[in-house]
C-alpha positions as CSV (number, residue, x, y, z in Angstrom):
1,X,-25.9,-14.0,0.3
2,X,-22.4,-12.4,0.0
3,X,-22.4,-10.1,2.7
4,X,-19.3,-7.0,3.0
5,X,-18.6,-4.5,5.7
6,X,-17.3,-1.0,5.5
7,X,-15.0,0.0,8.9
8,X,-16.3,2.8,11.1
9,X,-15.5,4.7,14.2
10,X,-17.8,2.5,16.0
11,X,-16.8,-0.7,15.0
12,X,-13.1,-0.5,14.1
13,X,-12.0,-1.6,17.9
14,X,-14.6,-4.7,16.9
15,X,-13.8,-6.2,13.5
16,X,-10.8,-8.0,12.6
17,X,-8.5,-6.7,10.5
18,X,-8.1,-8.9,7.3
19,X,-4.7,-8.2,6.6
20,X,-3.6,-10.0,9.9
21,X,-6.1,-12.2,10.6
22,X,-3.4,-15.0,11.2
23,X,-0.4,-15.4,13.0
24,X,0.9,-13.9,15.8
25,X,3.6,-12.6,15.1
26,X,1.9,-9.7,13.2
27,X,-0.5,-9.3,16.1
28,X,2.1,-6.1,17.3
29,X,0.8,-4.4,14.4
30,X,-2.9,-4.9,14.5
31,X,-3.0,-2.4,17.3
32,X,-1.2,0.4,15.5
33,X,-3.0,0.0,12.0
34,X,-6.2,0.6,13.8
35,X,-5.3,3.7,15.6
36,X,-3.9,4.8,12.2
37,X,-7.1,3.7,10.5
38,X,-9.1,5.4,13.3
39,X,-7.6,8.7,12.3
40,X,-8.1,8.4,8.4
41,X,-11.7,7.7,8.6
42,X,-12.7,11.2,8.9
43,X,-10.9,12.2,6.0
44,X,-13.1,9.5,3.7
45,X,-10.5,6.6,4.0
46,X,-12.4,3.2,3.4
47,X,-11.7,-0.5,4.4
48,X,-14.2,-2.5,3.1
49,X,-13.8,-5.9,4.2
50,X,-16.0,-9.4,3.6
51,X,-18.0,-9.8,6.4
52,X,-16.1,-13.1,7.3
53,X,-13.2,-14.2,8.6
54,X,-10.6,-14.0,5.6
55,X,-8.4,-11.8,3.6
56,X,-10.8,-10.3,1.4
57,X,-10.7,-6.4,1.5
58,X,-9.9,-3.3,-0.4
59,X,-8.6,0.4,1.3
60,X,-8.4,3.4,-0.4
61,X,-8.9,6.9,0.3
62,X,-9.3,10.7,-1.6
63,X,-5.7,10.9,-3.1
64,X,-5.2,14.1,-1.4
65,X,-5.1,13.0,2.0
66,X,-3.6,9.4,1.0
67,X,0.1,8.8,2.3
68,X,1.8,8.2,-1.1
69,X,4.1,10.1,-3.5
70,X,1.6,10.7,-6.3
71,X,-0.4,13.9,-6.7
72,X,-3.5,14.7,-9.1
73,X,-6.8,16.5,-8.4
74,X,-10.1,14.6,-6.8
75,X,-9.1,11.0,-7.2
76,X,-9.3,8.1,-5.1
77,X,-6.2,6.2,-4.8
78,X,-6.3,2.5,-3.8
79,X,-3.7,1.1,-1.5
80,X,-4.5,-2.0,-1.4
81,X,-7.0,-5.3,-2.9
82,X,-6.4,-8.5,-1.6
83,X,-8.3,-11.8,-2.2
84,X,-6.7,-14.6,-0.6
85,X,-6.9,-18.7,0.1
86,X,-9.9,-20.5,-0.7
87,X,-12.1,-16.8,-1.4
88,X,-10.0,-16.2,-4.7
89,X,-12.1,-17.1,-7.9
90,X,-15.9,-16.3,-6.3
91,X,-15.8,-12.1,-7.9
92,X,-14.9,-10.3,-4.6
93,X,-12.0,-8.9,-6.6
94,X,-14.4,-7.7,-9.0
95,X,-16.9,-6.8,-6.2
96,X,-14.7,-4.4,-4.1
97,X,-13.3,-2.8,-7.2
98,X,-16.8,-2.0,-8.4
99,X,-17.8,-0.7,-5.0
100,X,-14.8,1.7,-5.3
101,X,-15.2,3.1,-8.5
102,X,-19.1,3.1,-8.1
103,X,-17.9,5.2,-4.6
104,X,-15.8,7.7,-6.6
105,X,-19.1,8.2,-9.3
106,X,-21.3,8.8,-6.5
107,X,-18.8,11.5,-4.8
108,X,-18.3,13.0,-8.6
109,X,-14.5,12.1,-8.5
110,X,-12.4,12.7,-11.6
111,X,-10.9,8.5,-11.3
112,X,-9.5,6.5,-9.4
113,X,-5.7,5.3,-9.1
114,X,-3.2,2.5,-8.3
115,X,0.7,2.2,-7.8
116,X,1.7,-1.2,-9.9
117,X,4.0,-2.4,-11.8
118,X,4.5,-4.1,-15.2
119,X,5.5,-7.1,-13.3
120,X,3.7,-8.6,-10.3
121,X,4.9,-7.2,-7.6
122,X,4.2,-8.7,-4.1
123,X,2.5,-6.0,-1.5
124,X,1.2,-3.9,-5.3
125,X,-2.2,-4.4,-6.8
126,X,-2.1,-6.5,-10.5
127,X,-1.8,-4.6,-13.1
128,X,-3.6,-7.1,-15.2
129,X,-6.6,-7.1,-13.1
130,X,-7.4,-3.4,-12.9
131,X,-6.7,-3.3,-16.7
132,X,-9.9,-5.4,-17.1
133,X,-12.3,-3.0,-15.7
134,X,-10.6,0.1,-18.1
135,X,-7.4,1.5,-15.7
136,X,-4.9,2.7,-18.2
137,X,-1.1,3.4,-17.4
138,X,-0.5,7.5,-16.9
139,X,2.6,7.8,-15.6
140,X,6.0,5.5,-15.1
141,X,8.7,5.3,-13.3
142,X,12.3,3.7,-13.3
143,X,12.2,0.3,-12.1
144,X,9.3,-0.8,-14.1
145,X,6.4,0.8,-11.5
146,X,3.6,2.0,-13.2
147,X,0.6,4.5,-12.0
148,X,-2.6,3.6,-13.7
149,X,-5.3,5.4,-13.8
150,X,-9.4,5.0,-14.5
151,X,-10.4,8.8,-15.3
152,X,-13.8,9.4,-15.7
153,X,-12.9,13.6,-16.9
154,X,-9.9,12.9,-18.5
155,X,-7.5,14.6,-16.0
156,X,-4.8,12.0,-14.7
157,X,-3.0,11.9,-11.6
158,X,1.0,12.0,-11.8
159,X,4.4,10.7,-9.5
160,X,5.8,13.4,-7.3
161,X,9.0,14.3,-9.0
162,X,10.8,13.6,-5.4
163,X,9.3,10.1,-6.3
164,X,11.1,9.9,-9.9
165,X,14.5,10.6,-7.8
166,X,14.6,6.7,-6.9
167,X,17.8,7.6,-5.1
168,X,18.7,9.1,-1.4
169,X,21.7,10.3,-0.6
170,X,22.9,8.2,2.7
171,X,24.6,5.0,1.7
172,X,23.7,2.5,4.6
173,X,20.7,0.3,4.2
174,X,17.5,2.3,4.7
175,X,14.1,1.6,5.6
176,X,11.4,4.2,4.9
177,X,7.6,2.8,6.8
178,X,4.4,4.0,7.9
179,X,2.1,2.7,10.3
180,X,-0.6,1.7,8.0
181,X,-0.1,-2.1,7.5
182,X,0.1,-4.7,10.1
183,X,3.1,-6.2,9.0
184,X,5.3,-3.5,9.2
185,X,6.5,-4.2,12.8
186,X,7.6,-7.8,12.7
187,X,9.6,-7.0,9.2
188,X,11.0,-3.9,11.2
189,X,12.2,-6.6,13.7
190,X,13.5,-9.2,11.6
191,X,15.4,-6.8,9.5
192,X,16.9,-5.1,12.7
193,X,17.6,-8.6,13.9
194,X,19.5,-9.9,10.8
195,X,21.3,-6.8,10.5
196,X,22.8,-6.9,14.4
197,X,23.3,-10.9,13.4
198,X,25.5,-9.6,9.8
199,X,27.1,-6.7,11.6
200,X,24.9,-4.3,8.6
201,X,24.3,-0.7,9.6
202,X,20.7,-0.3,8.9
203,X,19.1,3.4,9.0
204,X,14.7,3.3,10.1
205,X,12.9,6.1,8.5
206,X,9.2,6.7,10.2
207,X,6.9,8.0,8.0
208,X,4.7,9.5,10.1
209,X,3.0,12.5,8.3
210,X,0.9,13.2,4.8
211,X,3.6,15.5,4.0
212,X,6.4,12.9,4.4
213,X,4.2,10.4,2.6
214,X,3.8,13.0,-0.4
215,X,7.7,13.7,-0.8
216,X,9.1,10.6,-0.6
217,X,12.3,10.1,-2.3
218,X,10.6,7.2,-4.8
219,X,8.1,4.3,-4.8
220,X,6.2,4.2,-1.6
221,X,2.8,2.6,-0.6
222,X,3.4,1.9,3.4
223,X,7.1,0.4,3.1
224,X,10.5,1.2,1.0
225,X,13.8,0.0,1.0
226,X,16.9,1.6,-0.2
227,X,20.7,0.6,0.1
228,X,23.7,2.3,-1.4
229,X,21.8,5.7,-2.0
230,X,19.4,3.3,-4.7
231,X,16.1,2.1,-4.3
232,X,15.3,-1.7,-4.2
233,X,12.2,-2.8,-3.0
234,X,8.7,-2.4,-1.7
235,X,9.0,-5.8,-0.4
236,X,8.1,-6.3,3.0
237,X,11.2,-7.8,4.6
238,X,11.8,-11.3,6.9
239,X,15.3,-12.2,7.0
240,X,15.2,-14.5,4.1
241,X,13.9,-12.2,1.7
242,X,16.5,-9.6,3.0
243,X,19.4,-11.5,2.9
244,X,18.8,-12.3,-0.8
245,X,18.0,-9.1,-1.4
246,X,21.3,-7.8,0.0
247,X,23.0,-10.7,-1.8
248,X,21.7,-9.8,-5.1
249,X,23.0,-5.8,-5.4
């Protein structure tokens, strides 16, 4: 029987955390997503997680209280829905989705959103896959990101308009992050560490409040990277992927 787990207060120090459930070089950051986590569960944030050991797990939380640049009235916003390695192809995608939006019935929400894109975009949620259980795009933004939305009123949640900017105004290469995923510190690390190796200024950002999260300056779910005042990337950075990056603008 196919068995899943929702984190709590009590059992958060306990479970592993799918996300980083290999590797140790993104142990650093197991620590710091669950004192985040430990914080957002009182405001109805949910990770619901397979109860085995694999990356199989969705997170979201009431859009009001969840640390990204789009607004709308009592929604649930997803951050993130990953099915990985030998679990894809058995329905948990399908299973934690339903679980969500059955979640926001049962609380009388007005939907549920998503940040994608109309390409895949590594570290966003398919667009293709949410389409197939109704999610329609509401809002877009330059760059080819997409909201979509499943609205069960027929209200829709919007960007913030500091999030259609795209743009910042300091020059250097910037790095806007939160605290929320795991692998945040080693690409911190490896982008500081190329950048001391290519003798590239490099600017950290911590996004370390709601009101931050809600008024950033473009795209952001967790991680953002801009360079020459424009965005780039959600990408989470190693020094490969930032060096062709940088290559490529």
């Amino acid at each position: 029987m196919i068995e899943y787990v929702n984190l709590t207060k009590e059992t958060i120090a306990n479970e592993h955390l799918c996300c980083a459930i290999s590797g140790k070089k993104h142990q650093a950051g197991v620590d710091t997503k669950r004192n985040w986590l430990d914080e957002r569960l009182t405001e109805g944030h949910v990770f619901r997680k397979l109860d085995a050991n694999g990356k199989v797990f969705i997170e979201y939380a009431p859009l009001e209280t969840a640390w990204v640049p789009v607004v709308g009235e009592n929604y649930l916003y997803i951050y993130c829905l990953w099915v990985s390695g030998s679990f894809k192809g058995q329905g948990h995608g399908k299973n934690l989705l339903n679980y969500c939006l059955e979640d926001a019935k049962k609380q009388n929400k007005a939907g549920v959103c998503v940040i994608s894109s109309k390409k895949k975009t590594p570290f966003l949620t398919d667009k293709k896959f949410v389409e197939k259980s109704g999610f329609q795009v509401v809002d877009q933004i330059a760059g080819g990101f997409e909201l979509l939305a499943l609205s069960f009123d027929g209200t829709v949640p919007a960007f913030s308009e500091t999030a259609r900017k795209q743009t910042i105004d300091e020059q250097e290469l910037t790095i806007f992050y939160g605290q929320q995923c795991p692998f945040i510190p080693n690409g911190l690390k490896e982008a500081q560490e190329y950048c001391e190796e290519a003798n590239i200024p490099l600017r950290l950002v911590q996004v370390d409040s709601l009101e931050k999260a809600k008024h950033q300056p473009g795209i952001f779910n967790n991680w953002a990277v801009y360079h020459q005042g424009k965005f780039l990337t959600v990408h989470m950075l190693n020094k490969n992927v930032l060096k062709k990056l940088l290559a490529s603008v």
